[in-house]
MIDOSE-1310 file (N, C-alpha, C; in nm, 2 decimals, decimal comma, always signed):
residues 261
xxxx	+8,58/+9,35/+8,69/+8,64/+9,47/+8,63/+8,53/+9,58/+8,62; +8,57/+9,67/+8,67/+8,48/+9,82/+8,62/+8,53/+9,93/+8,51; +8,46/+10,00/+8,45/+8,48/+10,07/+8,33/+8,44/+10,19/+8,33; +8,54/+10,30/+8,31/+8,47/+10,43/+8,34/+8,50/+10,51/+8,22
xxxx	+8,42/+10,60/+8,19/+8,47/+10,72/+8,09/+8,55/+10,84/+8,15; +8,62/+10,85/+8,10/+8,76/+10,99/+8,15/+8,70/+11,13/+8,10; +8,63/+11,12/+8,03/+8,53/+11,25/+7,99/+8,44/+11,28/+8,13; +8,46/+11,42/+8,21/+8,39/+11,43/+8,33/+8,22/+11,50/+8,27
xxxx	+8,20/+11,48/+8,15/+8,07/+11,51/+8,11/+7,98/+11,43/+8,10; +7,98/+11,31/+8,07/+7,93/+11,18/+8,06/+7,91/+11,12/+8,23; +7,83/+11,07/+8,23/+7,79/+11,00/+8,36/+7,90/+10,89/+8,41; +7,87/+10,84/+8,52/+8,01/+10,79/+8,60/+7,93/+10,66/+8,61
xxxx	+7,93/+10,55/+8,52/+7,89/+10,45/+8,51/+7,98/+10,30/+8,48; +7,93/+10,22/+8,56/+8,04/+10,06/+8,56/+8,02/+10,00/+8,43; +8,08/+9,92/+8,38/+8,09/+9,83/+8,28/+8,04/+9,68/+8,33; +8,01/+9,65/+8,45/+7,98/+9,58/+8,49/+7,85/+9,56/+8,44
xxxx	+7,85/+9,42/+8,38/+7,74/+9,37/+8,29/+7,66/+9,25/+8,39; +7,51/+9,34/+8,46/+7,44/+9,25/+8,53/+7,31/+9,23/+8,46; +7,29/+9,06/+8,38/+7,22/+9,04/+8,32/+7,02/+9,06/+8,34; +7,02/+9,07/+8,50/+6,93/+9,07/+8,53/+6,85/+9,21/+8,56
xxxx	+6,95/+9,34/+8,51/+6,91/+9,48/+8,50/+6,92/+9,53/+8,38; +6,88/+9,66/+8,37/+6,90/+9,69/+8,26/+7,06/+9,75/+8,18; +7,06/+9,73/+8,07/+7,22/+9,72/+8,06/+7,30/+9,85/+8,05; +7,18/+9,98/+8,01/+7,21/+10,11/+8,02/+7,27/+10,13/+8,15
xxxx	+7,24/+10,07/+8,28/+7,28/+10,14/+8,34/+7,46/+10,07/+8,39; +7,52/+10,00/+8,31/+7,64/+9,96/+8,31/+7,75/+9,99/+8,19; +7,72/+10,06/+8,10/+7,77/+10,09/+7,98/+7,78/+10,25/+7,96; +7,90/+10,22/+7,90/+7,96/+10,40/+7,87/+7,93/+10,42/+7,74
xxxx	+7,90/+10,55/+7,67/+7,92/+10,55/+7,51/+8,05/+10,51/+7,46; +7,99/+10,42/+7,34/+8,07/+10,32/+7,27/+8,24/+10,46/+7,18; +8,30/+10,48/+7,19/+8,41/+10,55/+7,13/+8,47/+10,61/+7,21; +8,42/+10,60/+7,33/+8,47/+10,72/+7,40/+8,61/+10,66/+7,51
xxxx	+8,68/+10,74/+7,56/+8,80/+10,68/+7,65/+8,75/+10,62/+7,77; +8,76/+10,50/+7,80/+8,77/+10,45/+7,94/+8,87/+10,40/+8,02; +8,85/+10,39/+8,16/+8,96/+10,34/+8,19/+8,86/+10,19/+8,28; +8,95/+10,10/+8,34/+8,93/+10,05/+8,42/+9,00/+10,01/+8,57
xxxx	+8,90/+9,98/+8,64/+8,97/+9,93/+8,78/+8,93/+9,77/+8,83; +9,02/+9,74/+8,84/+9,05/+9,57/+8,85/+9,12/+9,57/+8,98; +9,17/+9,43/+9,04/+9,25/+9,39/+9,11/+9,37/+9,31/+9,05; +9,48/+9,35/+9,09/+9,62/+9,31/+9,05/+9,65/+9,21/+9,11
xxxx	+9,55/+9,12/+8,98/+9,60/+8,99/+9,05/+9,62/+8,90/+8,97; +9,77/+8,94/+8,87/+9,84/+8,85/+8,78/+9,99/+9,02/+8,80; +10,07/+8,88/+8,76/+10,21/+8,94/+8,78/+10,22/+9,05/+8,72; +10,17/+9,05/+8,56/+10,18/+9,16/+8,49/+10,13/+9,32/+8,56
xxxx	+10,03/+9,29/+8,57/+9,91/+9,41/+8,67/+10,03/+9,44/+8,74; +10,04/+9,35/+8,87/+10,16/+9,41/+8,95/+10,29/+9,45/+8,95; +10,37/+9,42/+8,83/+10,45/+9,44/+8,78/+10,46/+9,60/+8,78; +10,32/+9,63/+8,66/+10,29/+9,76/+8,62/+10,27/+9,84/+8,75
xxxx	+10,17/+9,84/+8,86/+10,16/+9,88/+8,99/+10,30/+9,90/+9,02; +10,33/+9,82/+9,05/+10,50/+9,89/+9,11/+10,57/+9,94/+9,06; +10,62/+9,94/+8,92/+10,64/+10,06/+8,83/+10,62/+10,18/+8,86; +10,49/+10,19/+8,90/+10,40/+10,34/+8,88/+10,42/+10,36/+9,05
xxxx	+10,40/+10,33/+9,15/+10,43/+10,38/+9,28/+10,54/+10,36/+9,27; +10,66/+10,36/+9,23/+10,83/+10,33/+9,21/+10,94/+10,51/+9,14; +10,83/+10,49/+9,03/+10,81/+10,61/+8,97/+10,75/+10,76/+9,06; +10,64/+10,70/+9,11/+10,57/+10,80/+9,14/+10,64/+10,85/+9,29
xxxx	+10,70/+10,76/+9,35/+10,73/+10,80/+9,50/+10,88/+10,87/+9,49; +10,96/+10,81/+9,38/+11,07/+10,87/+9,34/+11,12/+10,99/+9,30; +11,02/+11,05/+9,26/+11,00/+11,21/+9,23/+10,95/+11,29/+9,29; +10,92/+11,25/+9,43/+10,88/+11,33/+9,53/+11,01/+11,28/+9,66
xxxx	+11,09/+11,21/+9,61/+11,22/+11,18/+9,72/+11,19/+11,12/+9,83; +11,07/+10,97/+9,78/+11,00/+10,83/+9,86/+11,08/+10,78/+9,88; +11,12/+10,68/+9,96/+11,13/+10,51/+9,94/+11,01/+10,42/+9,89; +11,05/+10,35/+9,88/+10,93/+10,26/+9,79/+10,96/+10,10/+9,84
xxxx	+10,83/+10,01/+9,88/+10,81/+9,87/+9,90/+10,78/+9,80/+9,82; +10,78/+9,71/+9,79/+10,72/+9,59/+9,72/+10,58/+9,58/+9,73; +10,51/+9,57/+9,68/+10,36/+9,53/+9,68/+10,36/+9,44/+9,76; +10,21/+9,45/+9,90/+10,19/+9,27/+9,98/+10,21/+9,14/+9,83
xxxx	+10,24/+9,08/+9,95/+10,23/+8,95/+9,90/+10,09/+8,93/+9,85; +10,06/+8,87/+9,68/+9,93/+8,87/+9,68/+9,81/+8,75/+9,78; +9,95/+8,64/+9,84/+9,87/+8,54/+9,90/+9,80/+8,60/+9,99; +9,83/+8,70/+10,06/+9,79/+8,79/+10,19/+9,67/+8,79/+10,17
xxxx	+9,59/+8,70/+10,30/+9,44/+8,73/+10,28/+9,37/+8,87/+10,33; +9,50/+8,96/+10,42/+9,43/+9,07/+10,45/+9,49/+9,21/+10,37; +9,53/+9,20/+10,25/+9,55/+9,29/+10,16/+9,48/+9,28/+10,04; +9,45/+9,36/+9,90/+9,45/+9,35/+9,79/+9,46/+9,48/+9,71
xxxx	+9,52/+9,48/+9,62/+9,55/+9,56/+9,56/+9,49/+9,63/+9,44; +9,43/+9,72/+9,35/+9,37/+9,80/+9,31/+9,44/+9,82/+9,25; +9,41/+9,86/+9,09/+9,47/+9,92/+8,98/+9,34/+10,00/+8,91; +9,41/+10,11/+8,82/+9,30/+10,18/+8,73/+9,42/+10,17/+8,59
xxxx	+9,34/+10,16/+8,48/+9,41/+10,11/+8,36/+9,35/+10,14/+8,25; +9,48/+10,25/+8,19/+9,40/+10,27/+8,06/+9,44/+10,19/+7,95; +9,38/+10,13/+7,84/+9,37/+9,97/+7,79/+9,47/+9,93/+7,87; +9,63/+9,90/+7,84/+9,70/+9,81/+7,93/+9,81/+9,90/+7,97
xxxx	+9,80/+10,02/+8,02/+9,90/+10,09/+8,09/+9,82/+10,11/+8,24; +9,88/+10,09/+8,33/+9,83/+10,13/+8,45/+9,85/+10,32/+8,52; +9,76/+10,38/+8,53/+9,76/+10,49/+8,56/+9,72/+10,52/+8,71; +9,67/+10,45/+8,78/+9,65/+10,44/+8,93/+9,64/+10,29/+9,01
xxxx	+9,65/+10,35/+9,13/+9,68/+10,21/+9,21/+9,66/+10,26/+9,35; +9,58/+10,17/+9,43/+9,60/+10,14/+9,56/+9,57/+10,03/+9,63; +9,60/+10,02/+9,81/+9,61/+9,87/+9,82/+9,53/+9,91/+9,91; +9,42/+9,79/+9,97/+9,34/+9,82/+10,09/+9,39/+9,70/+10,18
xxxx	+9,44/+9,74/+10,34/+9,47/+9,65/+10,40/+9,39/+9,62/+10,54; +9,34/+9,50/+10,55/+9,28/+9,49/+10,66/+9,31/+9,42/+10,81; +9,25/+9,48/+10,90/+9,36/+9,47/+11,05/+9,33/+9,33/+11,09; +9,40/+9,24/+11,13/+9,40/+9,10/+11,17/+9,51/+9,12/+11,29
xxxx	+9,59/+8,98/+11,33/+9,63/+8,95/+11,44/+9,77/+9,02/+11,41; +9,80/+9,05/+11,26/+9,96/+9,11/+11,25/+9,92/+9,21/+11,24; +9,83/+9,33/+11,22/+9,87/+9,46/+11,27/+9,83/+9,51/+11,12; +9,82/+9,63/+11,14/+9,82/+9,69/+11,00/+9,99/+9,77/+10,97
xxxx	+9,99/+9,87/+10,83/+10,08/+9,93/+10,85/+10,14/+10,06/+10,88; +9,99/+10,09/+10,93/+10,01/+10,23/+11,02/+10,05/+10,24/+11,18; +10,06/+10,10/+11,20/+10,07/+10,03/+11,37/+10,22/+10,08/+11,38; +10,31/+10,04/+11,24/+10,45/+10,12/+11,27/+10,48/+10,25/+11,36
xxxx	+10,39/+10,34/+11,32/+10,43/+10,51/+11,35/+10,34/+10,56/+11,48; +10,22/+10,47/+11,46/+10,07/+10,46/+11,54/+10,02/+10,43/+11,62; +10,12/+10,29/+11,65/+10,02/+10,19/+11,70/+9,93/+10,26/+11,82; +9,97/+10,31/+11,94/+9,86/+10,38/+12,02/+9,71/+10,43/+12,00
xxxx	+9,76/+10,49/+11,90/+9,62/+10,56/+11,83/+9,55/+10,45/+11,76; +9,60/+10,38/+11,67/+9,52/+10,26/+11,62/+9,44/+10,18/+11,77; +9,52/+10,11/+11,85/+9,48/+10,06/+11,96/+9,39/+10,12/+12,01; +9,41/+10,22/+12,04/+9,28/+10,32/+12,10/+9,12/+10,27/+12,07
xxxx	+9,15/+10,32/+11,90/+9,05/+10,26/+11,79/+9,02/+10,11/+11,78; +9,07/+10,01/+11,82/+9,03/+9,87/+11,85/+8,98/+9,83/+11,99; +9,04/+9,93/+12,10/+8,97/+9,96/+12,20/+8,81/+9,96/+12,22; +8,81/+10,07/+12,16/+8,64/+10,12/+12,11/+8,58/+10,05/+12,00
xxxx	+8,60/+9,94/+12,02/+8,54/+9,80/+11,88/+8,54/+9,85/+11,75; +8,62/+9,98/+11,72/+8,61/+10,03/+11,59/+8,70/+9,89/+11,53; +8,62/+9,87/+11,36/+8,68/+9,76/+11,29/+8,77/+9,82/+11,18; +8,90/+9,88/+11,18/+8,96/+9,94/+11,16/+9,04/+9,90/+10,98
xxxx	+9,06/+9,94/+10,89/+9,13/+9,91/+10,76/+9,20/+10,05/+10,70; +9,32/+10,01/+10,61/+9,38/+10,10/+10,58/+9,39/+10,12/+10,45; +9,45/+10,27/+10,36/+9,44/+10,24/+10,23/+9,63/+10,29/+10,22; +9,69/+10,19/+10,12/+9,82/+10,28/+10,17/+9,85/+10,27/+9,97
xxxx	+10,02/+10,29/+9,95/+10,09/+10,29/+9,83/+9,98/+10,30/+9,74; +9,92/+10,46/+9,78/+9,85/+10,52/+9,63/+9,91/+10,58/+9,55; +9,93/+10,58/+9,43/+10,00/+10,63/+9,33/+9,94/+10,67/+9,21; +9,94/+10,78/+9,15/+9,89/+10,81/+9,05/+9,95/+10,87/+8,93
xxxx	+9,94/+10,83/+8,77/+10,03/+10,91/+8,72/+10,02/+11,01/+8,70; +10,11/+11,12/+8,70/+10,07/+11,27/+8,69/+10,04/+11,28/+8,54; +10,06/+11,24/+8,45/+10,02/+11,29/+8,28/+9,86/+11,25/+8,31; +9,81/+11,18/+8,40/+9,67/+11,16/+8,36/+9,59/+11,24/+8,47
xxxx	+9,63/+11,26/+8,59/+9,58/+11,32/+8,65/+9,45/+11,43/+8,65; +9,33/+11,28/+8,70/+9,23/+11,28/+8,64/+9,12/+11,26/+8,77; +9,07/+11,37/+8,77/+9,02/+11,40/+8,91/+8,92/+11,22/+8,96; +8,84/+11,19/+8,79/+8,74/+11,08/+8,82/+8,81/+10,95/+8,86
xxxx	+8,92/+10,93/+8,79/+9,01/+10,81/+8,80/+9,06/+10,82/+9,00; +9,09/+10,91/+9,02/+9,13/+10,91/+9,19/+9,02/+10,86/+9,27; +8,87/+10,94/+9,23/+8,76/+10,95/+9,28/+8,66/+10,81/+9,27; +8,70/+10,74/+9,17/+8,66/+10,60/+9,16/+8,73/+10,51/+9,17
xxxx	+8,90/+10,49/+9,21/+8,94/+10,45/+9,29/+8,88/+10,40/+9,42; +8,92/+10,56/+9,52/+8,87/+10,56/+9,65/+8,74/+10,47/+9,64; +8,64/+10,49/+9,53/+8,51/+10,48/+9,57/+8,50/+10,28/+9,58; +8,58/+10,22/+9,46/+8,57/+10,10/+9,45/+8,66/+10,05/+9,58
xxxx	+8,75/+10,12/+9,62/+8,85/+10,07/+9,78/+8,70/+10,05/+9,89; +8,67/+10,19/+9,89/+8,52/+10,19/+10,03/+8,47/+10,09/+9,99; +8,33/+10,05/+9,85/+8,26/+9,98/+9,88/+8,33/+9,85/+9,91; +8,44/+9,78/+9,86/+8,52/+9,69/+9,89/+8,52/+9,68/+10,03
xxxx	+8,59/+9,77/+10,15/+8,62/+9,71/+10,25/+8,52/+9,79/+10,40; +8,41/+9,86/+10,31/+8,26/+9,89/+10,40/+8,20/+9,82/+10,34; +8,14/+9,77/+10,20/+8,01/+9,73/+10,23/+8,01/+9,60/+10,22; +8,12/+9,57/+10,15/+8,13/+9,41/+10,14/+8,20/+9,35/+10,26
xxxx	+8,31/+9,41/+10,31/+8,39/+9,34/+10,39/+8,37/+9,39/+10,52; +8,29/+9,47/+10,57/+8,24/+9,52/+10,74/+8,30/+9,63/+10,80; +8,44/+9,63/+10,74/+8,50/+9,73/+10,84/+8,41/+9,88/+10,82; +8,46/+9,95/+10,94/+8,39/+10,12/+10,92/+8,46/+10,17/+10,98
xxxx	+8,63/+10,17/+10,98/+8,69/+10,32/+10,99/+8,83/+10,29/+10,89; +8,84/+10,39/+10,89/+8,96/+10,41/+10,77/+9,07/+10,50/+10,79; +9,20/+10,43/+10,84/+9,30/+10,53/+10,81/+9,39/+10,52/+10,71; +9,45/+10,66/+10,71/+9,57/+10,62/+10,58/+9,69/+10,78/+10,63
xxxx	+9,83/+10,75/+10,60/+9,95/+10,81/+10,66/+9,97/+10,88/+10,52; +9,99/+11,02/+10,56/+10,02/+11,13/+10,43/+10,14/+11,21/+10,47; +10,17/+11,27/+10,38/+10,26/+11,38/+10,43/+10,23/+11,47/+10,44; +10,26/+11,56/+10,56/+10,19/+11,69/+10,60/+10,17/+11,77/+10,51
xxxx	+10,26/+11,80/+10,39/+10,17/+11,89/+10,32/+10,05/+11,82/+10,25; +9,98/+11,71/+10,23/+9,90/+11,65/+10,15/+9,76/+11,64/+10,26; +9,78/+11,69/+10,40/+9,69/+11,69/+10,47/+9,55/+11,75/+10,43; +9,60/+11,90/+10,40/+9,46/+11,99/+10,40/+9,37/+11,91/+10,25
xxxx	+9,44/+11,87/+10,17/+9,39/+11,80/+10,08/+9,25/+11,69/+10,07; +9,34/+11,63/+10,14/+9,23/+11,49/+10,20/+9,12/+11,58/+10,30; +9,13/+11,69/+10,38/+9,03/+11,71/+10,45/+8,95/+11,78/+10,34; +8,97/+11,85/+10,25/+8,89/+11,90/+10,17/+8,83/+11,83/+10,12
xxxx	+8,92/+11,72/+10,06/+8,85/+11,62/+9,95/+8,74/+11,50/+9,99; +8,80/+11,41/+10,09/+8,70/+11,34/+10,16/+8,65/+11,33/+10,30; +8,68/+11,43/+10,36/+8,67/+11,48/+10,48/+8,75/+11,41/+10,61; +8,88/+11,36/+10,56/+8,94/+11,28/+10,68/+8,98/+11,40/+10,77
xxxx	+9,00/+11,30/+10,88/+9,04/+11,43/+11,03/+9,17/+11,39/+11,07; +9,26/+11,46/+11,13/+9,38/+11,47/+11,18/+9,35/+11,35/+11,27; +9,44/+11,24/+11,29/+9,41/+11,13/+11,41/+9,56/+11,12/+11,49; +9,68/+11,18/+11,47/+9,77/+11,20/+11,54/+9,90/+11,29/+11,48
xxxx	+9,95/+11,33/+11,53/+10,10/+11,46/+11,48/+10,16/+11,40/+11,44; +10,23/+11,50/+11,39/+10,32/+11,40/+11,25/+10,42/+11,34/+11,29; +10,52/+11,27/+11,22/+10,63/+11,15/+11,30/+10,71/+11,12/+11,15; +10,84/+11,08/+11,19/+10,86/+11,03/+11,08/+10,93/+10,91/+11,04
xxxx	+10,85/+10,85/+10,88/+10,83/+10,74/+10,88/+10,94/+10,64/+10,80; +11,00/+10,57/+10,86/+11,14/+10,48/+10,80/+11,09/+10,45/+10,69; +11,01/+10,40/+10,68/+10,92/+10,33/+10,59/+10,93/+10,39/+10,45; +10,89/+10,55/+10,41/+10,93/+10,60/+10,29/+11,03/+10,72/+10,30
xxxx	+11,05/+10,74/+10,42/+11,22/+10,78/+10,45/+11,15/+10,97/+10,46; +11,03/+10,99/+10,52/+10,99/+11,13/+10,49/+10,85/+11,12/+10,63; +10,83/+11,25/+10,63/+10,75/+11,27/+10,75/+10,59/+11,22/+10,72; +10,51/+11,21/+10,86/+10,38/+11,16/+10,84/+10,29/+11,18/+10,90
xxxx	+10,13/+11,19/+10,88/+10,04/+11,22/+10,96/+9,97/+11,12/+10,94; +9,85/+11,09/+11,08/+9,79/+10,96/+11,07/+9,59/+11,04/+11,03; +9,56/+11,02/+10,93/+9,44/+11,09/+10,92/+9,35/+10,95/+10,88; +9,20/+10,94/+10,95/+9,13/+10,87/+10,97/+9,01/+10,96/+10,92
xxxx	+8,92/+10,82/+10,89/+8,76/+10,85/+10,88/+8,69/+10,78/+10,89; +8,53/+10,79/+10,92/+8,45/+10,69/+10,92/+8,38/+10,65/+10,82; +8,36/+10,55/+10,80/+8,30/+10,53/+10,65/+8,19/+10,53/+10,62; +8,08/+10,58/+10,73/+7,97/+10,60/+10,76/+7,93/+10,76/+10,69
xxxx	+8,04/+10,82/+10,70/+8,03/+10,97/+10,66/+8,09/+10,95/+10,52; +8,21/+10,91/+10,47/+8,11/+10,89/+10,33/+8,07/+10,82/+10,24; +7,95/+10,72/+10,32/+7,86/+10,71/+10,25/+7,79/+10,80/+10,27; +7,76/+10,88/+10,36/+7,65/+11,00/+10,36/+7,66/+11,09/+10,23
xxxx	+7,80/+11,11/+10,25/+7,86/+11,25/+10,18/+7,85/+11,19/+10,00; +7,85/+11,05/+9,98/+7,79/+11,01/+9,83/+7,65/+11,00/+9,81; +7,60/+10,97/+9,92/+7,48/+11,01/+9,87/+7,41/+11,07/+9,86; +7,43/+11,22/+9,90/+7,47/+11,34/+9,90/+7,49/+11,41/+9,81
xxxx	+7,61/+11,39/+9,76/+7,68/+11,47/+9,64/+7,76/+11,39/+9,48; +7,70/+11,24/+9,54/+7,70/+11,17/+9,43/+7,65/+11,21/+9,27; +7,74/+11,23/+9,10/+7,65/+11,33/+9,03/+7,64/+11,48/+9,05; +7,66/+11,50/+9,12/+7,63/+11,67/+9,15/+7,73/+11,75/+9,07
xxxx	+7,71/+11,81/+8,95/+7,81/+11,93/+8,88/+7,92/+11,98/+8,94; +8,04/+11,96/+8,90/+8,10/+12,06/+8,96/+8,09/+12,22/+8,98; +8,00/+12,26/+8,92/+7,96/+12,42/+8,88/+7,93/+12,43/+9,00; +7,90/+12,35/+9,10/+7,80/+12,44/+9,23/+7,93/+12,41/+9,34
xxxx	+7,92/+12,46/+9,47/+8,00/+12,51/+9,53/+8,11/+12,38/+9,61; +8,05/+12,28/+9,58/+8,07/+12,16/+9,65/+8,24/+12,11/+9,57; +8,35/+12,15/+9,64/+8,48/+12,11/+9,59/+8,54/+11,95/+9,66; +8,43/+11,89/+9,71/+8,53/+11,73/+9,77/+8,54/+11,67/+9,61
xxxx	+8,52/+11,57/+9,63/+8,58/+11,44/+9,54/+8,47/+11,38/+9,49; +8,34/+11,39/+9,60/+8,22/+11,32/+9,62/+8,12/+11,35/+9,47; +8,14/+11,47/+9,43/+8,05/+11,45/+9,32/+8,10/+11,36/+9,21; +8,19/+11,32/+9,19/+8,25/+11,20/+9,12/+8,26/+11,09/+9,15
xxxx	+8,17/+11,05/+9,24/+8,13/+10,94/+9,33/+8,04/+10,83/+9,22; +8,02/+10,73/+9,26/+7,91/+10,66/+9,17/+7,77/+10,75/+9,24; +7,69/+10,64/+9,16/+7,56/+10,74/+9,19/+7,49/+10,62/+9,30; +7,41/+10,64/+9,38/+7,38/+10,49/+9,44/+7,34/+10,39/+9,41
xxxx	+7,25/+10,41/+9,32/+7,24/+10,33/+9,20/+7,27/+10,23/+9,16; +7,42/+10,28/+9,08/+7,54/+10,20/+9,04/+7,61/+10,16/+9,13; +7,62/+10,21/+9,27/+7,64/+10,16/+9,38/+7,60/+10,01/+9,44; +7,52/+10,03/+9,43/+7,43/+9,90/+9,49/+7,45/+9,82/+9,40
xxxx	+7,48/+9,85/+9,23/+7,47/+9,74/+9,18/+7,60/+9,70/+9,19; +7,74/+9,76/+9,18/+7,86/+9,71/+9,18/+7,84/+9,62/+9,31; +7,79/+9,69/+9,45/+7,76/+9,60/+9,55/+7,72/+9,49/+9,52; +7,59/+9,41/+9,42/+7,56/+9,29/+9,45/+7,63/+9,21/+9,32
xxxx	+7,68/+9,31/+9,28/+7,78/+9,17/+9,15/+7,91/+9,16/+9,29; +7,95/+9,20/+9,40/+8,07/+9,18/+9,44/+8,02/+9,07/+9,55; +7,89/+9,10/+9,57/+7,84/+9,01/+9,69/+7,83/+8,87/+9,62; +7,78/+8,85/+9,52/+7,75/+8,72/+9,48/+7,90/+8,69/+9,46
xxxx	+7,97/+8,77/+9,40/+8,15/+8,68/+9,38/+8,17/+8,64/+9,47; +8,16/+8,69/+9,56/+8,20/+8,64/+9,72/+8,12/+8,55/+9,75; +8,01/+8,52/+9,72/+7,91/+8,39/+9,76/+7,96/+8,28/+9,70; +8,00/+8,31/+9,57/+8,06/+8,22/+9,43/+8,15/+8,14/+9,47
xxxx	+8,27/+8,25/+9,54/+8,41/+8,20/+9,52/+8,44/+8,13/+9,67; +8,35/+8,12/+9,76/+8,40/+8,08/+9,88/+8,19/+8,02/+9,94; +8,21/+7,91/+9,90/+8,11/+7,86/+9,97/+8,08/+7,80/+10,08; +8,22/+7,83/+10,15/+8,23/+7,78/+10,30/+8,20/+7,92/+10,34
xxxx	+8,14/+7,89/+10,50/+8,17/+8,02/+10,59/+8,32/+8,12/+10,61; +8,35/+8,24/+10,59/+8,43/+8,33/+10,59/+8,43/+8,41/+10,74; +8,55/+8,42/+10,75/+8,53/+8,49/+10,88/+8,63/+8,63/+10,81; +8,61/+8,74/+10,91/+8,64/+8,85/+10,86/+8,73/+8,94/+10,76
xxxx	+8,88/+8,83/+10,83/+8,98/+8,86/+10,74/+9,02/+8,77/+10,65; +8,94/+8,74/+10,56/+8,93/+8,63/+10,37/+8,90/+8,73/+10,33; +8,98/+8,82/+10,34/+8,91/+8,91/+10,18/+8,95/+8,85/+10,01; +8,88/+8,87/+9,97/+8,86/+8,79/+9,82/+8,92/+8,86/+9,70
xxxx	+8,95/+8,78/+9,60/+8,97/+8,89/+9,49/+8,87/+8,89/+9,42; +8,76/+9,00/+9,44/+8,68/+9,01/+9,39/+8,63/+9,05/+9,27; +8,76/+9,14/+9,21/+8,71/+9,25/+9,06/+8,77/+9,20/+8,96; +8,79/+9,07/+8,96/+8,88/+9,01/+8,86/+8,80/+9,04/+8,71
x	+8,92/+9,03/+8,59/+8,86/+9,08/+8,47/+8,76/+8,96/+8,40
């Protein structure tokens, strides 16, 4: 589990308690609002998740899926939660022998990308609630999806299917690039673009602009990034779970549930 303060004045620090550092740098001030981001992995969580992308997709005139199956060793799912209401969600999916779920509208352009040994993962059914709509909660989302499926799990490119108007957004925000024309997708019954990135760029672009004020000119997402810091450390409490929970050899697609509470 990680723990964040919703106040964008306070530092952007995990609740993750690593005995062997110091503990300031995992603790928010004690009164203040936090949320957290876990993996949905009890019915309840998911329950709530599908609620909120059900909700959320319905008011913009979506179709809506079911959450993967949690058995799915190349999915897992992401929640952000304030005490026990869920306010954001996404799922990271990773490419194995069935395909991801952009292969639907894409597959060429994906292939292309497996072609060129890119090790390719997606982020899809992100939802967020609009009453909270909270720049850090999005931003530490994303950020706990990346280090999950770059630093722990190998992959380095990232696509995800938006709707043309939500394009320019993402390029501003995390710098994805147009990776094919729009099409439209059965799937949530509305049109789509396939936008990709590398995840090489942002980690640059966090460490970078990780912390950085918003007063200065810099409008992505990135200054509400962890700091690297806290980076590295959410990294080695996720690496040891993964040492923990699977002490056999893993091959690429075991992804784990790592952020459990």
């Amino acid at each position: 589990m990680i723990g964040m303060p919703f106040e964008a004045h306070l530092p952007l620090r995990s609740l993750w308690q690593d005995e062997s550092e110091n503990d300031d740098l995992h603790r928010c001030e004690v009164g203040r609002r936090l949320y957290r981001i876990r993996s949905a992995d009890s019915d309840g969580l998911r329950s709530s998740a599908s609620v909120l992308i059900n909700r959320m997709y319905a008011t913009r005139g979506y179709a809506s899926r079911p959450l993967p199956d949690p058995s799915l060793p190349t999915r897992i799912t992401l929640v952000a939660s304030d005490h026990e209401s869920t306010v954001a969600t996404i799922t990271v999916g990773f490419d194995s022998s069935d395909g991801l779920q952009v292969d639907t509208l894409f597959s060429q352009e994906v292939d292309t990308l497996r072609q060129a040994g890119r090790q390719v993962c997606e982020f899809t059914t992100l939802a967020m609630d609009q009453v909270v709509r909270s720049r850090r909660v999005l931003a530490s989302l994303f950020n706990v999806a990346y280090i999950y499926a770059h630093r722990v799990m190998g992959f380095d490119t990232l696509l995800i299917e938006v709707n043309p108007r939500h394009v320019l957004y993402y390029q501003r925000m995390l710098g994805f690039q147009v990776m094919a024309p729009q099409r439209h997708s059965p799937r949530v019954g509305a049109p789509a673009v396939l936008l990709g990135i590398n995840f090489s760029y942002i980690r640059e672009q966090g460490e970078r602009f990780a912390g950085l004020s918003r007063a200065s000119n810099e409008r992505s997402l990135y200054p509400d990034w962890f700091s690297p810091l806290e980076e590295e450390a959410i990294l080695r409490r996720l690496t040891r779970a993964k040492v923990s929970a699977a002490p056999v050899a893993l091959h690429r697609y075991e992804p784990l549930r790592l952020l459990q509470a």
